[in-house]
N, C-alpha and C positions, 0 to 999 in steps of 0.2 A: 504493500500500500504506500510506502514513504519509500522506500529505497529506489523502487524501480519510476516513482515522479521525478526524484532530484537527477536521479539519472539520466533521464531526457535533457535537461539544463548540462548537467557536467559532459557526458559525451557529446553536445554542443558545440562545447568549448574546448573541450580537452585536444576533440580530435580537430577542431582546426583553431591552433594558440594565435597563430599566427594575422587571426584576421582580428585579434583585440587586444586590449590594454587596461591597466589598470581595473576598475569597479568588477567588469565583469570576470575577471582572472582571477581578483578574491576573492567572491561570492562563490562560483563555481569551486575553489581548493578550501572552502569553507563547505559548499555541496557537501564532497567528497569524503569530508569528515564524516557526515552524518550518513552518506549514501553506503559506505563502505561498513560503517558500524549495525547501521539496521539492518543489511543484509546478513551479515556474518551471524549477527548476533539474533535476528529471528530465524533462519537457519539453524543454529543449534536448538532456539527453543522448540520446533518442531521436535526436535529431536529429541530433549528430553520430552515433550508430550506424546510424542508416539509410544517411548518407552514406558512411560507412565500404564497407558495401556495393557502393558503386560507386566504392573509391578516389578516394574524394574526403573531403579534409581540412578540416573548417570551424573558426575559431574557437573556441579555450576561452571559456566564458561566465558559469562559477563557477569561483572558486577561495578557497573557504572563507572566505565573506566575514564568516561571523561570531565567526572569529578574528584581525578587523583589530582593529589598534590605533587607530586613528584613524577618524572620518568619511573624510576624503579616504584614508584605504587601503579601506574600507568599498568607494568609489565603483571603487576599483583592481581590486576583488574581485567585483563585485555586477554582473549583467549587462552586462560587459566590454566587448561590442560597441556597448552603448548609450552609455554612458561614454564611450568614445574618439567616441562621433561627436557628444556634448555639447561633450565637451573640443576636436575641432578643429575644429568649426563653429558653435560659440556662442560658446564661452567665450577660445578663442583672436583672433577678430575684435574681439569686446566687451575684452577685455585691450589689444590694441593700440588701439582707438580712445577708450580713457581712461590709457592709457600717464601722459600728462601728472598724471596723480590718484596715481601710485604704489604707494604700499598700498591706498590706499582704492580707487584703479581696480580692483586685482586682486578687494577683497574685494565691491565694487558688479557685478565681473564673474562672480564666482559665483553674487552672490545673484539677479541677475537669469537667469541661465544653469536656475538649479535651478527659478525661479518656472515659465521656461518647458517646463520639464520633468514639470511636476507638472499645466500646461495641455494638458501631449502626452498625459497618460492620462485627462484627458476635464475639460469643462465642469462640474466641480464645487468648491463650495468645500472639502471635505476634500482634493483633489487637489490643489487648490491651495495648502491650509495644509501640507500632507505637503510638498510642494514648496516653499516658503517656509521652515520648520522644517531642511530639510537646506542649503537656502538663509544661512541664518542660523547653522547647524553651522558651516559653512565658512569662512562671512565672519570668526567672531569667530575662525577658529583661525587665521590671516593676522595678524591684532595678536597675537595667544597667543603664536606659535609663536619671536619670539625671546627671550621669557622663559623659555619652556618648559625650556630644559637648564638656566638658570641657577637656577631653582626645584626642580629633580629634583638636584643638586648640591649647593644649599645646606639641601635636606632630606635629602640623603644617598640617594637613590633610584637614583641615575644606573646606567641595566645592570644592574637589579636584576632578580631572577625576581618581585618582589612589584610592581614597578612595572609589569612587562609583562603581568601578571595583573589587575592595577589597571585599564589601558589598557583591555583586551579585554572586561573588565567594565560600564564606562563606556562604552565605544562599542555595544555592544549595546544596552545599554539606551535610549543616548540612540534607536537606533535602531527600537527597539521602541515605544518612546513617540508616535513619527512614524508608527508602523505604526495607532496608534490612530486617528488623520484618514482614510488609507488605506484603512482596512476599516469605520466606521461607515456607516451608514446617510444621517446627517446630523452637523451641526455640532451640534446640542446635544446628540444622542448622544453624541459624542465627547466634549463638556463634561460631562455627566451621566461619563459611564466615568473621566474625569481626575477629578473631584469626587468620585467615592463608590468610591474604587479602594482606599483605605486606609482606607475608614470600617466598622464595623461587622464587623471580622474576624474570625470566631470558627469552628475548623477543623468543629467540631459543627454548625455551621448548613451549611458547605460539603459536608457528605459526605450532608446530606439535599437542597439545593439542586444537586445538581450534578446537571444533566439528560445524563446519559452510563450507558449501562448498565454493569456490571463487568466482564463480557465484553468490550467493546469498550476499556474501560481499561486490563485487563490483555492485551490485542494489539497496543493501540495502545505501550504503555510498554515489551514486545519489540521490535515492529518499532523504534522507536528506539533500544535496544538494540544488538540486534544488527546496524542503520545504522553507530554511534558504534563499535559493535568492528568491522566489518568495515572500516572506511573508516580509520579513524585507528588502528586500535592496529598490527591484525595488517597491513597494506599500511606501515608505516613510512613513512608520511607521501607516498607513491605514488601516482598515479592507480589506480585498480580496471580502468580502459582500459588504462592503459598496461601491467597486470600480467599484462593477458590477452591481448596481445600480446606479451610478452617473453618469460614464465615459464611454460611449458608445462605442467606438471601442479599448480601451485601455480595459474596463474591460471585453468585450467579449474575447480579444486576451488571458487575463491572465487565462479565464476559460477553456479556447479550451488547453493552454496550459497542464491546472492542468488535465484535461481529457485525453487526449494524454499520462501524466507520469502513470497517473492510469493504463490504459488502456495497455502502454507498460512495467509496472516495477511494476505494480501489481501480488502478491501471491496468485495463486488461486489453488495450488495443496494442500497445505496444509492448508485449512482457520481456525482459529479460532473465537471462539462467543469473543463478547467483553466482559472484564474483571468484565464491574460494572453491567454487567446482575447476577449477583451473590448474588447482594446486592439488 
């Protein structure tokens, strides 16, 4: 319903960078954030609900990963089950077999950890700069991280709600930025999108440039919508699974609902396969 709208917009753009600038290059690698995440991540949940079907429990595989604070809560939150088998089969060998290096083992054992993770979703140089890019998130937060409370302290930030918003801000973004290598076509693509992302921004040239009809803008901007209320407002920070198993006439109401928005503000002329059938 939401992944495959924004997608119309982002394959727009993505696949011809070259015919635009500024407004519409960030909106669209802003798309991508979100196009990328509701696919992967309703995707699994089918997954777990099929299994559900036959009492059988799999793995959580999102959990709002783009309200981590950091890169490494990012990786805590962000396809879970891939994460943990990074973390105890790469990155925990590689950490002991440079033990001797310290810090710099740990931070050589990330970067190398994430290179080859960026290799695991295929034989390209953006996958492997996506993969280097989160590679190098990490590394430098390893030197960061014991200055870190002594600089949120000596700015007065420490536990702050502005600091935690600051976090959540910055790590998205850094995140999204890495989402540009990940969805280009090519490298210089991706160089072209970083280069002309902030040039020539002018909201008038975006609202005749933007190849998305209104129709599809104003459905695509409910269905997000009514995502962002039903998930975070009205569930009080609760799984939508787990409401609908616990809460009986509250969690039936929320399903009927989410099938109703499918049902009326779902894309079904144009579908796409999901993105991580690829991989």
């Amino acid at each position: 319903m939401i992944a495959d709208r924004l997608g119309l917009f982002v394959d727009a753009v993505y696949d011809n960078v070259h015919g635009f600038t500024g407004l519409p290059l960030l909106v669209a690698t802003y798309a991508y954030s979100f196009q990328i995440y509701m696919d992967f991540s309703g995707y699994t949940d089918m997954a777990l609900g099929s299994a559900w079907l036959f009492n059988i429990n799999l793995t959580q595989n999102f959990n709002s990963p783009y309200l981590a604070a950091s890169v490494a809560d990012f990786w805590r939150r962000w396809h879970i089950s891939f994460s943990r088998w990074l973390f105890d089969y790469l990155f925990k060998p590689l950490q002991m077999h440079w033990r001797d290096w310290k810090t710099l083992g740990t931070a050589a054992a990330l970067f190398v950890t994430f290179l080859i993770s960026g290799l695991w979703h295929g034989a390209s140089w953006g996958f492997v700069a996506w993969g280097l890019l989160h590679g190098a998130y990490l590394a430098c937060s390893v030197f960061y991280r014991p200055y870190q409370k002594k600089l949120h302290a000596t700015l007065g930030l420490a536990k702050t709600r502005l600091l935690a918003r600051w976090q959540i801000f910055a790590t998205f973004n850094l995140v999204s930025f890495a989402w540009i290598f990940f969805r280009a076509n090519s490298g210089r693509q991706a160089l072209y999108i970083i280069s002309h992302i902030f040039s020539d921004w002018h909201w008038a040239r975006f609202r005749f440039d933007i190849p998305f009809e209104h129709e599809n803008l104003v459905l695509t901007g409910l269905s997000l919508l009514g995502y962002f209320l039903i998930t975070h407002h009205l569930t009080g920070g609760k799984s939508i699974l787990d409401l609908s198993r616990t809460n009986g006439f509250y969690g039936y109401l929320m399903c009927s609902t989410l099938l109703l928005m499918i049902f009326l503000l779902g894309n079904y002329y144009q579908t796409k396969s999901f993105i991580y059938f690829q991989f």
